[in-house]
C-alpha positions as CSV (number, residue, x, y, z in Angstrom):
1,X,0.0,0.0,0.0
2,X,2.8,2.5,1.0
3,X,4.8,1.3,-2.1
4,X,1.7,2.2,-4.4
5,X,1.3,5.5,-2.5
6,X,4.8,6.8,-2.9
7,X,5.3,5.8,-6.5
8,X,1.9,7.6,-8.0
9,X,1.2,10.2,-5.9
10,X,5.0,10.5,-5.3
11,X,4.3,11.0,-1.0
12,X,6.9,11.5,1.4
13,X,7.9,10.2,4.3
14,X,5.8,12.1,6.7
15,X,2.8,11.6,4.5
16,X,3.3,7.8,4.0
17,X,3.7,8.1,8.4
18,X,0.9,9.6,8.4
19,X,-1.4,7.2,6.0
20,X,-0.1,4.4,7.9
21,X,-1.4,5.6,11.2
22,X,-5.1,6.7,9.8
23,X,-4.6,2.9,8.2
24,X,-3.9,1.4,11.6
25,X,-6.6,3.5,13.3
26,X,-8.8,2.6,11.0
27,X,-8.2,-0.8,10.8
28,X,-8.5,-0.9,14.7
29,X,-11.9,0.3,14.8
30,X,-13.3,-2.0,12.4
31,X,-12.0,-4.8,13.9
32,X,-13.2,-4.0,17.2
33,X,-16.9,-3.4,15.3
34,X,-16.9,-6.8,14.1
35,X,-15.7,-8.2,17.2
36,X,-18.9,-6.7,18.7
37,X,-21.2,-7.9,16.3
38,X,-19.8,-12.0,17.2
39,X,-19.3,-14.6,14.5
40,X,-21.4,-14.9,11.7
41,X,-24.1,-17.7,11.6
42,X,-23.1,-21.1,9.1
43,X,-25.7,-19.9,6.3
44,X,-23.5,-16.1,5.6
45,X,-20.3,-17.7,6.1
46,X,-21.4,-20.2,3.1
47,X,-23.1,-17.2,1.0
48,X,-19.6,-15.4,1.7
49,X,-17.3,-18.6,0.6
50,X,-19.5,-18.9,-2.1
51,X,-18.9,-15.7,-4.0
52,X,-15.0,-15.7,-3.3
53,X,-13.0,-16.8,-6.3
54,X,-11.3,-20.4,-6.2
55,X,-7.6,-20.9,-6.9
56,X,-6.3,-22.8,-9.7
């Protein structure tokens, strides 16, 4: 992601620091929402599994 970031919209260091924090924060608070909402029930997990593409 940082890699992408710095090659086309040529960031510096302070602003790839800075998207990796938002990133981190971000990626805190949805974790800690789906943590909250439990595991999902057997019939979305299968609805999920079945629209995910299947390796070779």
């Amino acid at each position: 992601m940082l890699q992408g970031l710095r090659r086309s919209k040529r960031f510096d260091e302070r602003q790839l620091a800075l998207m990796a924090v938002i990133h981190g924060i971000q990626q805190s608070l949805i974790s800690e929402q789906l943590k909250a909402k439990g595991a999902c029930d057997a019939a979305t997990r299968k609805r999920f599994d079945a629209q995910l593409p299947k390796g070779p």
